[in-house]
C-alpha positions in Angstrom: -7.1 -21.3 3.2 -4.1 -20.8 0.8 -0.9 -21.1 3.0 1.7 -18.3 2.8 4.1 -21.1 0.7 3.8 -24.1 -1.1 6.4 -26.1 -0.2 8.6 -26.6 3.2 11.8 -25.3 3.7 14.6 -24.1 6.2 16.2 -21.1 5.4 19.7 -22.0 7.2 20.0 -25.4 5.3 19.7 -23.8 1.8 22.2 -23.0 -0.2 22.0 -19.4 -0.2 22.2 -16.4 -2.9 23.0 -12.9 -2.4 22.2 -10.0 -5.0 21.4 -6.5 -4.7 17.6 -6.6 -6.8 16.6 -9.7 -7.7 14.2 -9.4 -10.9 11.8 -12.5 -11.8 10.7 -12.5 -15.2 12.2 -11.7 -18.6 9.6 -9.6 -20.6 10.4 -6.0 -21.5 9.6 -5.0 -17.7 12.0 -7.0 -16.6 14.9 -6.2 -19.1 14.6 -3.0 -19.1 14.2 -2.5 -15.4 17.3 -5.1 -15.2 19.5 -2.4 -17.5 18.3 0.6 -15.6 19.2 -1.5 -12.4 22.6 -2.6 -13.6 24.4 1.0 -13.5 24.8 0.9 -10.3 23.4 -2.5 -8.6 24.1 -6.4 -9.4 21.1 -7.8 -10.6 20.1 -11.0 -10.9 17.0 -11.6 -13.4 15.2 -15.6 -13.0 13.4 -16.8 -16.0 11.0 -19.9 -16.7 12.7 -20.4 -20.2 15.0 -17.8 -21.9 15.4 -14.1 -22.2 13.3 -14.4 -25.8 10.0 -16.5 -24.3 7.7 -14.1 -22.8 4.4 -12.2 -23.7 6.7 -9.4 -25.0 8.0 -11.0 -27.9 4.2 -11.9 -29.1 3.2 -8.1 -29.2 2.4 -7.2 -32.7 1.0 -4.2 -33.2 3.2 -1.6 -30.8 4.0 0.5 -28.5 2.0 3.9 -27.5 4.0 7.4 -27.2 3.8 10.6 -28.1 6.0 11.4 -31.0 3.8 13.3 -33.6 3.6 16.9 -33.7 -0.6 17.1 -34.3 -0.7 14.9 -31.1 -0.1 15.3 -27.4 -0.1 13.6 -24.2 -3.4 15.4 -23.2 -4.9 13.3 -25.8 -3.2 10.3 -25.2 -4.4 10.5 -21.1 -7.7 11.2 -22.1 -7.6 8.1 -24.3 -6.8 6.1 -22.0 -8.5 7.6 -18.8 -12.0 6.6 -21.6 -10.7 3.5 -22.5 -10.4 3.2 -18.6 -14.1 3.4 -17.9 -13.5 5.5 -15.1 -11.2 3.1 -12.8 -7.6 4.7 -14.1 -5.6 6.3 -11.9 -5.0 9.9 -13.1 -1.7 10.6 -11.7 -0.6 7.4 -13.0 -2.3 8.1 -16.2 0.0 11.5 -16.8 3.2 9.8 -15.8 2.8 7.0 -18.5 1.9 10.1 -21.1 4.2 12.5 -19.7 7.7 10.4 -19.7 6.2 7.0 -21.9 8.2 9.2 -24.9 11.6 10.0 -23.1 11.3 6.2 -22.4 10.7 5.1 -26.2 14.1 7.2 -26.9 16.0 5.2 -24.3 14.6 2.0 -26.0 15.6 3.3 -29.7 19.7 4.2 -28.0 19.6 0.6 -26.5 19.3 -0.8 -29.7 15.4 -0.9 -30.8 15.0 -0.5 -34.8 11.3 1.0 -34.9 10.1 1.2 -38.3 10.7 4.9 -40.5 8.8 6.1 -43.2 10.2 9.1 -45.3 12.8 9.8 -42.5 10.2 10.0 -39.5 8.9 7.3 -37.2 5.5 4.9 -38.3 2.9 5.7 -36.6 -0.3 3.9 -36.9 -3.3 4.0 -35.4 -5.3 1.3 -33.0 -8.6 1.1 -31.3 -9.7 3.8 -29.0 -6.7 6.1 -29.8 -7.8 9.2 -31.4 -4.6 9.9 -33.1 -1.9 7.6 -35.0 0.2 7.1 -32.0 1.4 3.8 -32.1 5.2 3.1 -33.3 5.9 -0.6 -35.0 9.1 -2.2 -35.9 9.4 -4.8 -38.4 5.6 -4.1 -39.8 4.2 -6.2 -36.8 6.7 -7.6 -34.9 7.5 -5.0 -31.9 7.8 -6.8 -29.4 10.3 -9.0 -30.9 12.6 -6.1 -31.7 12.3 -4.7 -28.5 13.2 -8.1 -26.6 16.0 -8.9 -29.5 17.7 -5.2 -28.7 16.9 -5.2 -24.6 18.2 -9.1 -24.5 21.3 -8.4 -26.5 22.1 -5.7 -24.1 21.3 -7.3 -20.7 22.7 -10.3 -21.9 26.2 -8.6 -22.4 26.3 -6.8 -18.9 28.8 -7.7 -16.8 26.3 -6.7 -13.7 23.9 -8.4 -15.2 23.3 -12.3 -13.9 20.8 -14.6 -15.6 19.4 -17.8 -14.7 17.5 -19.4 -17.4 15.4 -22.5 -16.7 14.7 -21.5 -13.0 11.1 -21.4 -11.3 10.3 -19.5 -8.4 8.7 -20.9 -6.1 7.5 -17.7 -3.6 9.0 -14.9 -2.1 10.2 -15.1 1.7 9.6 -12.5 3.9 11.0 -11.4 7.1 9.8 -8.5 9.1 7.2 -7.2 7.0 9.6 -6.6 4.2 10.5 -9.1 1.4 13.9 -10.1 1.4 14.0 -12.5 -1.8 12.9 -15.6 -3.2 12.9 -19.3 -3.2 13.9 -20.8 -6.2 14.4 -24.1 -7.9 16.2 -25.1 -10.8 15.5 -27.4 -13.8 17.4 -30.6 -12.0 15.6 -29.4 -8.6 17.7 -28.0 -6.6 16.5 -25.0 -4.4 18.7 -22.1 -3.7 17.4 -19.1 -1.4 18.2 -15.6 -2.8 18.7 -12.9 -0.8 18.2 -9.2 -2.2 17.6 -5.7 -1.0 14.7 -5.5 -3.6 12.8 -7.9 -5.8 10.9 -6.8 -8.9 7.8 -8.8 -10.6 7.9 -8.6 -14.2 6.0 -12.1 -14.6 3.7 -11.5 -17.1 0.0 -12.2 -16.8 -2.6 -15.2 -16.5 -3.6 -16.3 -20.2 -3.5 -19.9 -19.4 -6.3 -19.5 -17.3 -8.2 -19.7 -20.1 -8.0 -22.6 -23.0 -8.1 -20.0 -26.0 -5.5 -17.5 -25.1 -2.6 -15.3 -27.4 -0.1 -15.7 -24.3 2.3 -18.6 -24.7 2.4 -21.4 -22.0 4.4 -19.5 -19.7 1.8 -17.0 -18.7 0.6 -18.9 -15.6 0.0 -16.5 -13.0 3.0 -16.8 -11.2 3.8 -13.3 -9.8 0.3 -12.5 -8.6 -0.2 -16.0 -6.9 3.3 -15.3 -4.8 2.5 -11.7 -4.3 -0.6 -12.4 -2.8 0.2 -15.6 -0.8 3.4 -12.9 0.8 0.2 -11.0 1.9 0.4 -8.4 -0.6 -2.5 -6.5 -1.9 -4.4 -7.7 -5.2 -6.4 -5.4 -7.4 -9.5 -5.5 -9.7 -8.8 -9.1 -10.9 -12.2 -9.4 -12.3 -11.0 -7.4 -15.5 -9.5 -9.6 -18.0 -9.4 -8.2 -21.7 -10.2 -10.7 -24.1 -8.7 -9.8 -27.4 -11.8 -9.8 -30.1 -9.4 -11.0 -33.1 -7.3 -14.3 -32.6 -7.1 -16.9 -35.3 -9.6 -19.3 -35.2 -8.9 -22.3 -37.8 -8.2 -25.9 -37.5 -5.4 -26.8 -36.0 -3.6 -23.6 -36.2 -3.0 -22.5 -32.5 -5.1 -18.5 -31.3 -2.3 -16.8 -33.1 -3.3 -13.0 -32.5 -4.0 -10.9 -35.1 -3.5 -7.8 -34.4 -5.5 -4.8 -33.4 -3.6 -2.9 -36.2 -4.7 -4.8 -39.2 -8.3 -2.9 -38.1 -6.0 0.2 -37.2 -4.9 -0.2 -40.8 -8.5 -0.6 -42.5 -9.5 -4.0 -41.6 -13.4 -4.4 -40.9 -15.2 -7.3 -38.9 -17.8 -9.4 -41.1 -20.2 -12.4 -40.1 -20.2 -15.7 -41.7 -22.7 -14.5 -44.1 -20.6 -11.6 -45.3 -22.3 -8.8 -43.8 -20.5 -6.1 -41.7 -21.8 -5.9 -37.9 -20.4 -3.3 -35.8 -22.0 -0.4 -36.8 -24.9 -2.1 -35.1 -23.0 -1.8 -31.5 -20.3 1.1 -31.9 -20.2 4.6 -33.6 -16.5 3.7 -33.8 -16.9 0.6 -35.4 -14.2 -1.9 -36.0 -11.5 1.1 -33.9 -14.1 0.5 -30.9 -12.9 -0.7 -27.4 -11.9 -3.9 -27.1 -14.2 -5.3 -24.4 -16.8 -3.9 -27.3 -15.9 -5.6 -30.2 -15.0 -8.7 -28.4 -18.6 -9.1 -27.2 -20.0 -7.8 -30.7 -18.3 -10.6 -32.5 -19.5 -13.1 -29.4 -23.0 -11.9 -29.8 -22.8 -12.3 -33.9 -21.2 -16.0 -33.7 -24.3 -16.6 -31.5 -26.8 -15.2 -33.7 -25.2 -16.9 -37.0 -24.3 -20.1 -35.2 -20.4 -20.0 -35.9 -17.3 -20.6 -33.9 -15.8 -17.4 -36.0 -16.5 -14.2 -37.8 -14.3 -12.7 -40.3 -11.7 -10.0 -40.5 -11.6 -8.5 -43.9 -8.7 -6.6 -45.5 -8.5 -7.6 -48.9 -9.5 -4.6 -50.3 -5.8 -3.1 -49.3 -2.9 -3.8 -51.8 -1.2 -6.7 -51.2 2.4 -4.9 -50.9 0.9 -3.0 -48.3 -0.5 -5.8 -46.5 2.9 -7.7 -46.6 5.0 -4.8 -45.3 2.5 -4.2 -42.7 2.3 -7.7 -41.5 4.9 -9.5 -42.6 4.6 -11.9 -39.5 0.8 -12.0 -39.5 0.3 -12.8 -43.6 3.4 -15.7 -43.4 1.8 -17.4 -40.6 -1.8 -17.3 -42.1 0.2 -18.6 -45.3 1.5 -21.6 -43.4 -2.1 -22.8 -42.6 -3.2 -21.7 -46.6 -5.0 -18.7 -45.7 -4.0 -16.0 -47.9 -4.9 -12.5 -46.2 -4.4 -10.5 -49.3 -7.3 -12.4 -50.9 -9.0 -14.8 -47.9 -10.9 -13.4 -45.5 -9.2 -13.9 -41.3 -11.7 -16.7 -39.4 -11.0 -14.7 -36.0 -12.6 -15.1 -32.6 -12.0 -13.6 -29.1 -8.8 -15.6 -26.9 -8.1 -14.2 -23.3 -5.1 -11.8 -23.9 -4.3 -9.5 -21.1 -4.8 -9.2 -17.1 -5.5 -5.1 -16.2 -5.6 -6.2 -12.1 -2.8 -7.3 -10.5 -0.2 -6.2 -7.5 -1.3 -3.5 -6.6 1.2 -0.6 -6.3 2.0 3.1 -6.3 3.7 5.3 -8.3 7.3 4.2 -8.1 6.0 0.5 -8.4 6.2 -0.7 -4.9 3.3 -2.8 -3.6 2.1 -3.0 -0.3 5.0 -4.8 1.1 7.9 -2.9 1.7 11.1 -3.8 -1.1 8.9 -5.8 -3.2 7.9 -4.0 -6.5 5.7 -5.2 -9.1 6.5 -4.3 -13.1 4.2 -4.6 -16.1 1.5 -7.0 -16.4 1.6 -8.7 -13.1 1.2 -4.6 -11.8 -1.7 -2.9 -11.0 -0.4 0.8 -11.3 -3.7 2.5 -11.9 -2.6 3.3 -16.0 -5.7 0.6 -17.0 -9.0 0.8 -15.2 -11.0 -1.9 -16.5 -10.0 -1.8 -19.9 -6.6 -1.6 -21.3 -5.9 0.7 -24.0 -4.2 -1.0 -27.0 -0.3 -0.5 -27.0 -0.4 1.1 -23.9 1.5 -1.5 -22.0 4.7 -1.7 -23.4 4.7 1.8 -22.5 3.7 1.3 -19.1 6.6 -1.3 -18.6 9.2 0.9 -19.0 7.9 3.9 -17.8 7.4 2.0 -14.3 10.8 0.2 -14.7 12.8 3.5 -14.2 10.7 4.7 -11.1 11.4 1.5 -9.8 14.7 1.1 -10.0 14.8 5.3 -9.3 13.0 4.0 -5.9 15.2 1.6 -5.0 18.4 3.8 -5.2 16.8 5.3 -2.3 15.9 2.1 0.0 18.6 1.8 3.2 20.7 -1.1 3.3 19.0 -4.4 4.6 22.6 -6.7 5.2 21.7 -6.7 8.9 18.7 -9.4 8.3 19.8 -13.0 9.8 17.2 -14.4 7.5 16.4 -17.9 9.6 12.7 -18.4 8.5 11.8 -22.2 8.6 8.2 -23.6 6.9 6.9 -27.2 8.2 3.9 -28.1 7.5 1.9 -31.6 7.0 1.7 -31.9 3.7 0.1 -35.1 1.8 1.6 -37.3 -0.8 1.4 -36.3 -4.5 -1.3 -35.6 -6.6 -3.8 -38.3 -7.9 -4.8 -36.8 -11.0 -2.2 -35.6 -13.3 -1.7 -31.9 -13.3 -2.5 -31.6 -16.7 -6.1 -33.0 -16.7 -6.8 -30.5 -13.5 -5.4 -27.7 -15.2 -7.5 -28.5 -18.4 -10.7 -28.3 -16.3 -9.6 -25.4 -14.5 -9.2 -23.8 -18.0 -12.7 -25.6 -18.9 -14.3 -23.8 -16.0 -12.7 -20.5 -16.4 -14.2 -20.1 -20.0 -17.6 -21.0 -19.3 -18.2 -19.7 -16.1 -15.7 -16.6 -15.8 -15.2 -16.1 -19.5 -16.3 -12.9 -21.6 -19.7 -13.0 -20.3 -20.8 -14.0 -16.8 -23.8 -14.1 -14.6 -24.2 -14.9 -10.6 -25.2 -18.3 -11.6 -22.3 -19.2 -13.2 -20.0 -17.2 -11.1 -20.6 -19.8 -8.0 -20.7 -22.5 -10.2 -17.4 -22.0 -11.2 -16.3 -20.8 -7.4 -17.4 -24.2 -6.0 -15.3 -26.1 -8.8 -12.6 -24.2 -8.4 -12.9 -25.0 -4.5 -12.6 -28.0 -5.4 -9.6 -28.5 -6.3 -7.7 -27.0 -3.0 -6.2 -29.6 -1.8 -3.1 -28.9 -4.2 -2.6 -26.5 -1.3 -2.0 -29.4 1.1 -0.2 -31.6 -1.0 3.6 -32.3 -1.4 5.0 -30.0 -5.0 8.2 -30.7 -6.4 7.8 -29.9 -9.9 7.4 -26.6 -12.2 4.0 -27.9 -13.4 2.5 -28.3 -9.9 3.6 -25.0 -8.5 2.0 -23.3 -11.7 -1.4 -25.6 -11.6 -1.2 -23.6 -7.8 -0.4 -20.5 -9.2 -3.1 -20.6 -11.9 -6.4 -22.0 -9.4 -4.7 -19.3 -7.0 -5.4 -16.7 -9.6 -8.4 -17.8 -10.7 -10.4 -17.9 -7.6 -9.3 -14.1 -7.3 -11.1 -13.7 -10.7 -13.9 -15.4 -9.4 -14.1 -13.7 -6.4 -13.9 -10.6 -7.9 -16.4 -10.7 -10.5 -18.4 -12.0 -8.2 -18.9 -9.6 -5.9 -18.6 -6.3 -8.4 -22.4 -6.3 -9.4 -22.3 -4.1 -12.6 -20.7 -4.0 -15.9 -17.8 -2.1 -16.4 -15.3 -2.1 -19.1 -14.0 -6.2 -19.2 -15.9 -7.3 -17.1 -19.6 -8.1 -18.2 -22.7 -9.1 -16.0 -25.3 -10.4 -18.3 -27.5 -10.1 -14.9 -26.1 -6.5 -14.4 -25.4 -5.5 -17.9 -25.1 -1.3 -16.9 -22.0 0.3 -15.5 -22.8 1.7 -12.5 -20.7 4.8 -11.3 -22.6 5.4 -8.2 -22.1 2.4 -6.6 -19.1 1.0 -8.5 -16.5 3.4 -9.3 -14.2 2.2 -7.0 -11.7 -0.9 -7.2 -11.5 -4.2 -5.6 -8.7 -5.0 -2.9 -7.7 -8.5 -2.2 -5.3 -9.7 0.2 -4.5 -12.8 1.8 -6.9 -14.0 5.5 -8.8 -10.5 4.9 -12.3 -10.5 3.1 -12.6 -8.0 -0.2 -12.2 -4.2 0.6 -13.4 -1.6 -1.5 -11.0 1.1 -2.4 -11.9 5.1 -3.7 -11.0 5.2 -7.6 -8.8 8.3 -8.6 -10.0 8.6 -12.0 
C-alpha cells in the first residue's frame, strides 16, 4: 500500500504560505504557465535547483509549429495522431496544431531568438514529420534559449515569487480538492502552502533508468504526488527511449539529437554497413520506438554496446552551425563529428503517460492541473512525436491558467489536516545503492524490450523495496528514491497487464499491436485496480 504522504505532519503547527497558483517545477511548462499566470494572479513557482536546471534546457533539436506556407496543421495532427499509434487524443491533437503557432509567437515577443535564414524562420525537419516543421535557436540549443528568455522574464516579475532549492514533498488535499503543497527547504524546514490552484510542471522519470538524456532531477516527482493525492495516472507503460545518445567512455548519454538525422545523418553498425532500410521504408526519419529497437537489435547481432551515426559526408561549416553544442561536446571527449563517426546507443528520454487530464489541463482532482511532461493530455499516444512537446507545454500552459481565471474563490477552507502515522527509523541501506538497483532492474526487466517473465521479475523486486513507505524521510534523496520506486511500479504495472505491442512499449511475447483489444488506455489511481479507458483517436 503506498500511503497518501510520506512524511507526518500537522497542518496548524506549520508555518504556513498563502499564494494564488502555486506552480512546482521550472521547465518551459512551468515558466511560461507562471508568466501567463502573473497578469493577473501571484504566483509562486518551487524548484529542486534553479530556474536554468530542467529537461527544457537539454532539448536540442526544437520545437514543432506551423510556420511554413507548403505546410499546415492538418499535416502536422496527422503526424502526430501516426506517430500516436492510435492512442492520441484527437481533440487534444487539433488544439496543440491549431494554437501550438500563436503560442511560438508569444515565446518569440517574450524574448526567444529562434534561428533565421534569409529573413525567414529555420525550419528543419525530424523523424516522423512529413514536412520541415521544426524551428531551432542557436543551431541546437532550443531549449536553452527558450529557458534563458522565459527565466529572464519570470525572474523580473514583480508577481512572480521563486523559491529555488525547495522540494516538495506532496500535495494536501481537503475536500476533494487540492489546496497546496507541503514543502521543505534546503536547511529543512517545512512550510505549508496554501493556493487556489497548483500546477505540475515536474518533468518526467529518466532516472528510472541508468542510461537516460534527463539530468538528475528528472525523478518522478509530480506523478508519484499526483497519484498518492488519488489522482488518475495514464499509460505509464510508454516510455520513449531516444535511439541516439552518446555512448563512449566516460562521457555521460549526452543526446544527440534527432536533427543531426533530420539533417542527413544515417545509422551504421560497427562493421560499417547501413541497417535501417532492413526495418523502415523511412529509414533513419523512422519513429523513434523503431529505430531505437533497430539499433538494439543490430548491437545484438554484431555484439557491440554501440552503432554509429554517420554525418561526415556534410560540410563541416554546416555541421558546426547546425550543432554547435553537439560537435564541441563530442570535441571535448576527441570525437570529431565532421570526420569521426557518433558511437550512439538508445538512453530513456521521455515519459508520454502521466496525470491524466483534460483539455484545459486539470486532472481528476478538482484545482490541481498537470503541465508538460508529468501531463497526460492525450497529444502523445504511445509514441511521442519529436519536437512536439515543447509545443505541448505551452499550448496547455495558457488553457491552464485560462481555466483557472474561472475557478471560484477557495479562502473559506480552514485547512486543519493532521497525518500520524508509525513510521520506522531510517533507512539501512543508503539511498543510493537502492536507487542504483532500482535503476538496474528497470533496464533489464522494464527497459526497451520486455516480456511477462521479466515483467514479474522486476514487479517482485521492486516490491521489495516498500518498506521506504513505512520508514521515517527527512531528506530530498529519500523522498525522490519514493518518488522514483512509486513510479516505476506504475510502469511495471502497466506493461504488464497491456498484452500487445504498441508504439514504446514492446512485448517480445506479444510482438503485434493489437487494435481490437488494445486501443484503449490504461487508468491508474491510488486503492483502485487498473481500469481501461475508450481511446479517442
Amino acid at each position: 500500500m503506498i500511503p497518501s504522504y510520506l512524511v507526518n505532519f500537522d497542518l496548524k503547527e506549520l508555518p504556513r504560505i498563502e499564494t494564488d497558483i502555486l506552480i512546482i517545477g521550472s521547465g518551459i511548462a512551468g515558466l511560461y504557465t507562471a508568466i501567463e499566470a502573473s497578469r493577473d494572479h501571484r504566483v509562486l513557482m518551487i524548484t529542486k535547483k534553479t530556474l536554468l536546471e530542467s529537461n527544457t534546457r537539454y532539448a536540442q533539436g526544437g520545437i514543432a509549429a506551423v510556420t511554413a506556407e507548403d505546410d499546415s496543421p492538418l499535416y502536422h495532427m496527422q503526424d502526430t495522431l501516426t506517430a500516436g499509434a492510435g492512442l492520441c487524443r484527437s481533440e487534444a491533437v487539433e488544439v496543440l496544431v491549431s494554437e501550438g503557432p500563436d503560442r511560438v509567437q508569444e515565446l518569440i515577443q517574450l524574448g526567444t531568438a529562434f534561428d533565421i535564414e534569409n529573413g525567414e524562420l529555420a525550419l528543419t525537419q525530424e523523424g516522423a514529420h512529413s514536412h520541415r516543421r521544426i524551428l531551432h535557436a542557436n543551431g541546437d540549443a532550443t531549449g536553452y534559449e527558450i529557458v534563458r528568455a522565459l527565466a529572464k522574464e519570470a525572474a523580473d516579475h514583480p508577481s512572480i515569487n521563486v523559491w529555488d532549492e525547495h522540494f516538495v514533498i506532496d500535495l494536501i488535499t481537503e475536500a476533494g480538492e487540492c489546496i497546496g503543497a507541503l514543502v521543505q527547504s534546503a536547511n529543512g524546514q517545512r512550510t505549508f502552502v496554501r493556493a487556489d490552484a497548483v500546477v505540475l510542471c515536474s518533468g518526467g522519470a529518466g532516472q528510472l533508468y541508468r542510461y537516460t538524456t534527463n539530468p538528475e532531477v528528472a525523478t518522478a516527482d509530480g506523478v508519484a504526488m499526483a497519484y498518492r493525492a488519488g489522482a488518475e495516472i495514464r499509460d505509464m507503460e510508454f516510455i520513449q527511449f531516444h535511439p541516439t545518445s552518446l555512448c563512449y567512455p566516460e562521457a555521460p548519454r549526452f543526446l544527440i539529437s534527432e536533427a543531426v538525422r533530420g539533417e542527413g545523418a544515417v545509422l551504421r553498425n560497427i562493421h560499417g554497413n547501413r541497417f535501417m532500410e532492413r526495418y523502415h521504408p523511412q529509414l533513419e526519419l523512422a519513429p523513434r520506438d523503431v529505430v531505437a529497437r533497430a539499433i538494439v537489435s543490430e548491437m545484438e547481432d554484431t555484439h557491440a554496446t554501440h552503432v554509429y551515426l554517420d554525418i561526415t559526408h556534410e560540410t563541416p561549416e554546416l555541421i558546426k552551425r547546425r550543432f554547435p553544442t553537439i560537435y564541441e561536446t563530442c570535441m571535448s571527449y576527441g570525437l570529431d563529428m565532421t570526420a569521426d563517426w557518433i558511437p550512439v546507443a538508445p538512453a530513456a528520454h521521455y515519459m508520454m503517460g502521466g496525470v491524466k487530464t483534460d483539455l484545459h489541463g486539470e486532472s481528476s482532482i478538482p484545482r490541481l492541473f498537470a503541465c508538460g511532461e508529468v501531463s497526460s493530455t492525450g497529444v502523445h499516444g504511445a509514441n511521442r512525436l519529436a519536437s512536439n512537446s515543447l509545443s505541448e507545454a505551452i499550448v496547455f500552459g495558457k488553457r491552464i491558467v485560462d481555466r483557472i481565471r474561472q475557478l471560484p474563490d477557495t479562502k473559506h477552507h480552514t485547512s486543519i489536516l493532521r497525518v500520524q502515522r508509525e513510521l520506522t527509523a531510517g533507512a539501512s541501506e543508503s539511498v543510493h545503492v537502492r536507487r542504483l538497483a532500482l535503476q538496474k532492474v528497470m533496464v533489464r526487466q522494464v527497459g526497451l524490450r520486455r516480456t511477462e517473465s521479466g515483467l514479474l521479475k522486476g514487479k517482485i523486486l521492486l516490491e521489495q523495496e516498500r518498506s521506504i513507505f513505512n520508514t521515517k524521510l527527512d531528506k530530498q534523496e529519500e523522498y525522490e528514491f519514493a518518488n522514483l520506486l512509486t513510479c516505476a511500479l506504475l510502469v511495471t504495472e502497466g506493461a504488464l497487464y497491456r498484452k500487445e505491442s504498441r508504439g514504446a512499449h514492446y512485448r517480445e511475447d506479444y510482438p503485434v499491436r493489437n487494435d481490437h483489444r488494445w486501443q484503449m488506455h490504461t487508468v491508474q489511481q491510488r486503492d483502485r485496480d487498473i481500469v481501461e479507458e475508450v481511446s479517442h483517436a
